[in-house]
Backbone as JSON, one array per atom type, in Angstrom:
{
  "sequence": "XXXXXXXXXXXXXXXXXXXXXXXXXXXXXXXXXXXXXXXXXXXXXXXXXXXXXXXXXXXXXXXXXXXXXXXXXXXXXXXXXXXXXXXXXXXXXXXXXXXXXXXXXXXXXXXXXXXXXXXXXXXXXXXXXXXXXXXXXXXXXXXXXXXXXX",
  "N": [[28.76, 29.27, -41.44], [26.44, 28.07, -40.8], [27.3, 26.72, -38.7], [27.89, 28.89, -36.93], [25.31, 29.83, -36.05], [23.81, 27.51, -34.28], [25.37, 28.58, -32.29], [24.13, 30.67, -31.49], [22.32, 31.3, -28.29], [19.5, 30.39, -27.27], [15.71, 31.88, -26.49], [15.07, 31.55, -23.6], [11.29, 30.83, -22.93], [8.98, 32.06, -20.12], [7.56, 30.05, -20.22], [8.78, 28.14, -20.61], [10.37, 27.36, -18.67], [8.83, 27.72, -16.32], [7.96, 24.92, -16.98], [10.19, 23.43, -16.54], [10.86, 23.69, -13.55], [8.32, 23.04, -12.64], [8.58, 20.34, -13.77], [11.34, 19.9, -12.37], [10.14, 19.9, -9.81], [8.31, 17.7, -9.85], [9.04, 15.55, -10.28], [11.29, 15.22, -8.23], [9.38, 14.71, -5.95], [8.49, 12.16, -6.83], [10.56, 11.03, -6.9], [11.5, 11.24, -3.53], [9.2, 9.23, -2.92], [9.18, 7.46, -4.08], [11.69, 6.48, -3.05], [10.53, 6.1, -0.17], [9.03, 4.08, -0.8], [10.08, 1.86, -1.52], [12.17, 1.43, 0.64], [10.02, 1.03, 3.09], [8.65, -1.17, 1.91], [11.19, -3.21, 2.08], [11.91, -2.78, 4.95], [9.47, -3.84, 5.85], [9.36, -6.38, 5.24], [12.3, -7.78, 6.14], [11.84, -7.09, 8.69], [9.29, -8.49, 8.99], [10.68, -11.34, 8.32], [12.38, -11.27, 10.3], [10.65, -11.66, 12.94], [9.77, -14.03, 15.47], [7.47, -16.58, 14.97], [6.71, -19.01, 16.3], [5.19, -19.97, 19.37], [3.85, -17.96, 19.97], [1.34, -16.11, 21.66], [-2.07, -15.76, 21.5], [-2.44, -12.57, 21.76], [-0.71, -11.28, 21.12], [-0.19, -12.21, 18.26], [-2.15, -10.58, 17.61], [-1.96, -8.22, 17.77], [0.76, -8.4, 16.3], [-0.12, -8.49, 13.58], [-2.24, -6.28, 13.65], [-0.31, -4.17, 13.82], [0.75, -4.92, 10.94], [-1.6, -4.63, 9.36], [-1.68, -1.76, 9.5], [1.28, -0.77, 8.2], [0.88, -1.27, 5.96], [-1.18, -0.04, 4.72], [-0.43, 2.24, 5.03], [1.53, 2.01, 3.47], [0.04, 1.28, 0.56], [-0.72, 4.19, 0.73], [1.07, 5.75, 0.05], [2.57, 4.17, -2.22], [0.04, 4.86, -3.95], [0.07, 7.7, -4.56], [2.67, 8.05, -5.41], [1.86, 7.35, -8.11], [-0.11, 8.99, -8.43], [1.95, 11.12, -9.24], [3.2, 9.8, -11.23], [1.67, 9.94, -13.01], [1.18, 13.1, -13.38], [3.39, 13.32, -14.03], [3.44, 12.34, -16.84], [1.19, 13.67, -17.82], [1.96, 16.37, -17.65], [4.27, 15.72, -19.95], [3.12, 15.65, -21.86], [1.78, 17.75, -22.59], [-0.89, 18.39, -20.78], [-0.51, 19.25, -18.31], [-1.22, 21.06, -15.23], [-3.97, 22.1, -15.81], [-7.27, 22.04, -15.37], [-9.34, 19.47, -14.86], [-12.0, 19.05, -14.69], [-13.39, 21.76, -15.72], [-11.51, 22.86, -17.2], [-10.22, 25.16, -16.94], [-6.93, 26.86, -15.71], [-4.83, 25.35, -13.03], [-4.33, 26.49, -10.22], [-1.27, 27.74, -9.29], [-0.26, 27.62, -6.81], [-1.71, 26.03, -5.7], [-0.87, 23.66, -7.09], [1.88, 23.69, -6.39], [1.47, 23.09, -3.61], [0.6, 20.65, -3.86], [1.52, 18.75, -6.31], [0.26, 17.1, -8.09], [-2.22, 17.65, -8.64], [-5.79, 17.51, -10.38], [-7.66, 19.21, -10.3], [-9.19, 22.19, -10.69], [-9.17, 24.37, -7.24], [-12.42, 25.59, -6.51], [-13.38, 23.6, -8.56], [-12.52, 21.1, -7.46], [-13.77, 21.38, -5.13], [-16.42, 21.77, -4.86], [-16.37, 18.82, -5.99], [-16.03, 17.47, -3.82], [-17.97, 18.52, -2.13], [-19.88, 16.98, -3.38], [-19.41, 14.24, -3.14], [-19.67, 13.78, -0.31], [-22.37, 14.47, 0.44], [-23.26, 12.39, -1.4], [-22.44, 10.51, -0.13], [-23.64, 10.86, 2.65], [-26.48, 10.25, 1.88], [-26.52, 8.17, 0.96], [-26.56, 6.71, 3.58], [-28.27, 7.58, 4.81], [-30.41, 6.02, 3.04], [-29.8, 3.61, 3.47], [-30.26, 3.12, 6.29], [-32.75, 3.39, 6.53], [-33.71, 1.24, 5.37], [-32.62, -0.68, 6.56], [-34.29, -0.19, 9.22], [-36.76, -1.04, 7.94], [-36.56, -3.55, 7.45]],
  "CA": [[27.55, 30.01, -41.08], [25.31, 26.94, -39.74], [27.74, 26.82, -37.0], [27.91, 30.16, -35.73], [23.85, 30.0, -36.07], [24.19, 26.59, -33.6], [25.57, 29.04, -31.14], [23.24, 31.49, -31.09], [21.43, 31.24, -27.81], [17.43, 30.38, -27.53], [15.41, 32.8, -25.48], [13.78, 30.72, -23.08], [10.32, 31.72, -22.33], [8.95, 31.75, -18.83], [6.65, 28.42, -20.0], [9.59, 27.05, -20.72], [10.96, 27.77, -17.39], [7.32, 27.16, -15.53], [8.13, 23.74, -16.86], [11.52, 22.7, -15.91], [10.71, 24.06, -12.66], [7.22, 21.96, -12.04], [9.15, 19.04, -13.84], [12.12, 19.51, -11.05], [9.22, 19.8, -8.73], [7.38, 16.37, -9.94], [10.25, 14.65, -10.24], [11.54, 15.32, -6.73], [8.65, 14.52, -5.25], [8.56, 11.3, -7.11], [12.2, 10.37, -6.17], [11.22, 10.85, -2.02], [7.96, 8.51, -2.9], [9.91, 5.96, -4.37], [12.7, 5.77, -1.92], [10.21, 5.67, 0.93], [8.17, 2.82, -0.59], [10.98, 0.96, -1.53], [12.7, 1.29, 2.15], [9.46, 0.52, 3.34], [8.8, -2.74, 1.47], [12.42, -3.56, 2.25], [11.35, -2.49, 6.48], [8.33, -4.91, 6.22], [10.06, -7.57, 4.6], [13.12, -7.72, 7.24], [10.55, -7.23, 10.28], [8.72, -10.37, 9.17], [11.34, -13.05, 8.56], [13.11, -11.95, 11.63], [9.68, -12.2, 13.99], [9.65, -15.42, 15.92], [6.28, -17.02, 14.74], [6.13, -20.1, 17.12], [5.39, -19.65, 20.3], [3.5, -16.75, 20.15], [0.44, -15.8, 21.9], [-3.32, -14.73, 20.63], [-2.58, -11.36, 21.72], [0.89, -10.9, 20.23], [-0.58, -12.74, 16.78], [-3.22, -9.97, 16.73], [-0.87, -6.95, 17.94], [1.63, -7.61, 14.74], [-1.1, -8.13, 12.42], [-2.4, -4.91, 13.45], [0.65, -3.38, 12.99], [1.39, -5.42, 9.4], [-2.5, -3.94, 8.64], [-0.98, -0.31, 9.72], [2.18, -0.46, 7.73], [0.42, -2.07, 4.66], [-1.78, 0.99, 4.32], [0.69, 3.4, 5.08], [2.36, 1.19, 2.15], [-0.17, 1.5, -0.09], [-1.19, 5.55, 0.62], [2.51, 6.44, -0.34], [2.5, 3.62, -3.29], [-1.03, 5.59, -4.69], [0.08, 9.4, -4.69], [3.75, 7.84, -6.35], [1.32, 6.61, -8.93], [-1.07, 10.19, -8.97], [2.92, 11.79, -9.66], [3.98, 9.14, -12.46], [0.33, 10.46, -14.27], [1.01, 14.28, -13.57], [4.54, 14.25, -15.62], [2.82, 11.86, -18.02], [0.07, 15.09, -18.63], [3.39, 17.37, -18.18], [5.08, 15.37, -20.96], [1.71, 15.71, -22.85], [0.99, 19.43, -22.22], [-2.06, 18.18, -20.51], [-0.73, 19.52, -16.63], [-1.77, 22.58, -14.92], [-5.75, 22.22, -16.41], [-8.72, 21.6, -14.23], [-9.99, 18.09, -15.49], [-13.67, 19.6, -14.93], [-13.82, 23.16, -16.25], [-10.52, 22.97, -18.28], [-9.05, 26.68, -16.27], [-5.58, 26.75, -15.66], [-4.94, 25.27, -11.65], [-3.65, 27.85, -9.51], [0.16, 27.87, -8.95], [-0.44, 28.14, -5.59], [-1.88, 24.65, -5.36], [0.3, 22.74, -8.05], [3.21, 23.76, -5.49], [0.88, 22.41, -2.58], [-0.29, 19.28, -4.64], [1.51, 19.06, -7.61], [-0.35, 15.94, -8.86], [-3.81, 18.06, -8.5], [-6.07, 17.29, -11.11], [-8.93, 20.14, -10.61], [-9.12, 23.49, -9.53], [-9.8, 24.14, -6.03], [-13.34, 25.94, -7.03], [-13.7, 22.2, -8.95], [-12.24, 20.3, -6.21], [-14.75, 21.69, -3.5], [-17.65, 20.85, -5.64], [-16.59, 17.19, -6.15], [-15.96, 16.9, -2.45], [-19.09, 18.58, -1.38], [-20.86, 16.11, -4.16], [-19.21, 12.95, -2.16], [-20.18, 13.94, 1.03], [-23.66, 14.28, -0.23], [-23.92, 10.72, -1.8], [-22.35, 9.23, 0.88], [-24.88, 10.9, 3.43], [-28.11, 10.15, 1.21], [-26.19, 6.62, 1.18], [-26.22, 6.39, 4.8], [-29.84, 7.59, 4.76], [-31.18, 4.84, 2.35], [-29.05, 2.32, 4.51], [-30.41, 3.17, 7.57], [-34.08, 3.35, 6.34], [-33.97, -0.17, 4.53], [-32.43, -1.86, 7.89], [-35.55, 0.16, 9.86], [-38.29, -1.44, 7.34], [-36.21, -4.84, 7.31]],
  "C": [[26.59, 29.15, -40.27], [25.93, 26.51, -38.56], [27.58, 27.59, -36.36], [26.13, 29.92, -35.56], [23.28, 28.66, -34.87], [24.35, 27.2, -32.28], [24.87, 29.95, -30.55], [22.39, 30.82, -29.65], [19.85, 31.0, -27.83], [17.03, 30.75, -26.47], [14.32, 31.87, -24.79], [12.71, 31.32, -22.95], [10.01, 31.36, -20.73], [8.16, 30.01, -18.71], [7.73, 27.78, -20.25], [10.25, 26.75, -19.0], [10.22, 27.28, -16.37], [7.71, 25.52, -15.59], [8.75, 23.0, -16.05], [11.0, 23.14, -14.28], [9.33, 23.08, -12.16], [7.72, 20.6, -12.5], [10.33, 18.41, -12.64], [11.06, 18.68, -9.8], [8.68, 17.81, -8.54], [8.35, 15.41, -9.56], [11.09, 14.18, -8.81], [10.67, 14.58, -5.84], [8.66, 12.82, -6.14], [9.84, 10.22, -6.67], [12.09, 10.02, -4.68], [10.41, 9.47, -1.92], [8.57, 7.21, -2.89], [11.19, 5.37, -3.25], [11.81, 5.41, -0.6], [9.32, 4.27, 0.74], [8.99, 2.08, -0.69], [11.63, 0.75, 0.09], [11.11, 1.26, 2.9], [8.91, -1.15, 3.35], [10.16, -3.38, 2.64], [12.35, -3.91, 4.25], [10.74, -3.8, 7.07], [8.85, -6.4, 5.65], [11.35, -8.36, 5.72], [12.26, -8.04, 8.85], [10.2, -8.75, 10.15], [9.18, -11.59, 8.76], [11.77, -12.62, 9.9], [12.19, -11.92, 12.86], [9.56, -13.6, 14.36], [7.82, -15.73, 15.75], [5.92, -18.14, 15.81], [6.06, -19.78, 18.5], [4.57, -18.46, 20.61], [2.17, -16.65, 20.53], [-0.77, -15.23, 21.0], [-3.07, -13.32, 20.61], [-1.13, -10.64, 21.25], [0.86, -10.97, 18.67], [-0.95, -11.18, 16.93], [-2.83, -8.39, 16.59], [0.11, -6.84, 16.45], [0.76, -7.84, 13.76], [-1.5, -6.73, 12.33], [-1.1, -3.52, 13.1], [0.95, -3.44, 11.45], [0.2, -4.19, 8.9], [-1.8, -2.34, 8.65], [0.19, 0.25, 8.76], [1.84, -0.89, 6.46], [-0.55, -0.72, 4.03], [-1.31, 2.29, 4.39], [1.18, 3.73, 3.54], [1.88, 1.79, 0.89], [-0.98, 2.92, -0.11], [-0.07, 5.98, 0.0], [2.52, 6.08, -1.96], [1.16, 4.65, -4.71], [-0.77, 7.34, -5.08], [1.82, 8.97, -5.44], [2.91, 7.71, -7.87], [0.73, 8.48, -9.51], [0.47, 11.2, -9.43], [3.52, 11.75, -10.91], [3.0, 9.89, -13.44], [0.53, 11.7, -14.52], [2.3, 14.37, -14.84], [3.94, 13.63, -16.53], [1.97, 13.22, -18.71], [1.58, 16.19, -18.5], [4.23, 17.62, -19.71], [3.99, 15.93, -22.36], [1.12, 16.66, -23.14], [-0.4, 19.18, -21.92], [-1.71, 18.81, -18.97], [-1.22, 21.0, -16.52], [-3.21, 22.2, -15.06], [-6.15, 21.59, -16.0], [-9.01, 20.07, -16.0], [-11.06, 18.43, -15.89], [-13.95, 20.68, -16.36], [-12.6, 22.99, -17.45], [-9.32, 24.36, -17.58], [-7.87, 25.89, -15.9], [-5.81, 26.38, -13.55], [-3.67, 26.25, -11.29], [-2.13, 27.26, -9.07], [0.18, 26.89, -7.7], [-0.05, 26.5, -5.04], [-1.5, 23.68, -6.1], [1.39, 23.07, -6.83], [2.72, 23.37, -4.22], [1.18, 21.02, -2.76], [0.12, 19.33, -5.55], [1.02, 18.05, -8.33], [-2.03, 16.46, -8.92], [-4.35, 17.77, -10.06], [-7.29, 18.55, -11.75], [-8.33, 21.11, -9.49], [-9.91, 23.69, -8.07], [-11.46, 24.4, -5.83], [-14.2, 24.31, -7.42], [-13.91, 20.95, -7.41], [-13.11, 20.06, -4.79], [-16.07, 20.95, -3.98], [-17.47, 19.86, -5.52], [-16.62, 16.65, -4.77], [-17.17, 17.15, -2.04], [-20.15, 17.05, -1.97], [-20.68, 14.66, -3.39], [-19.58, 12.95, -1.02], [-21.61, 13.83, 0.99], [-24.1, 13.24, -0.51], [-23.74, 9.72, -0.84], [-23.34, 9.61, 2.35], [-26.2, 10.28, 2.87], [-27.78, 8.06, 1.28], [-26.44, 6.0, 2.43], [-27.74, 6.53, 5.13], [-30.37, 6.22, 4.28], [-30.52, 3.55, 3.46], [-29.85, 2.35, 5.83], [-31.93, 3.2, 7.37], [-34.45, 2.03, 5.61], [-33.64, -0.96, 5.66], [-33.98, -1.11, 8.91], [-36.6, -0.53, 8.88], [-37.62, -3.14, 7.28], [-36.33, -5.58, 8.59]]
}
């Protein structure tokens, strides 16, 4: 009897389903992240033993620096949103994903399949952006009125 009861099927629900499906999602997107920073590293690493260092002009120095700076921030924009992916399955694993950070509402589908590392609803999201734009103008104000009285 506790075997046949073993075989019985379990009716998934759709949250179960919602899951596996934003966990494929995370996961995927975590797998691209990681192969491109790794074959990045790997890129920048190769590039600069086999650059001839001696011999080289001021304006050749300051040309692959600007490139190193270029590919270093590339580096670490890719490295930072691998990182905002590792945190979303962490709240996945945690039944903490989906939910606005702010308000707590559920984030819209829509934009989990945009962004699936979003943290706030777009409603949220606009607010905190308008609020940065804001401090960093009033910032730019006080800055610019303290070098005028200085």
């Amino acid at each position: 009897m506790a075997q046949a009861l073993r075989r019985i099927p379990v009716a998934r629900s759709q949250a179960d389903d919602r899951y596996e499906e934003l966990k494929r999602l995370l996961e995927a997107r975590r797998d691209v992240l990681a192969h491109e920073v790794h074959g990045r590293l790997r890129g920048v690493r190769a590039e600069h033993e086999s650059r001839p260092h001696a011999g080289a002009d001021f304006g050749e120095v300051a040309d692959t620096d600007m490139q190193d700076d270029i590919e270093f921030a590339l580096l670490e924009m890719k490295a930072e949103t691998l990182n905002k992916v590792h945190e979303a399955l962490t709240r996945l694993e945690h039944g903490r994903y989906g939910h606005c950070h702010d308000c707590g509402d559920e984030i819209a589908e829509a934009r989990l399949r945009a962004l699936p590392f979003a943290v706030r609803c777009t409603p949220c999201e606009t607010m905190r952006e308008r609020d940065v734009l804001r401090a960093q103008a009033e910032f730019r104000r006080g800055a610019a009125l303290f070098e005028a009285r200085g």
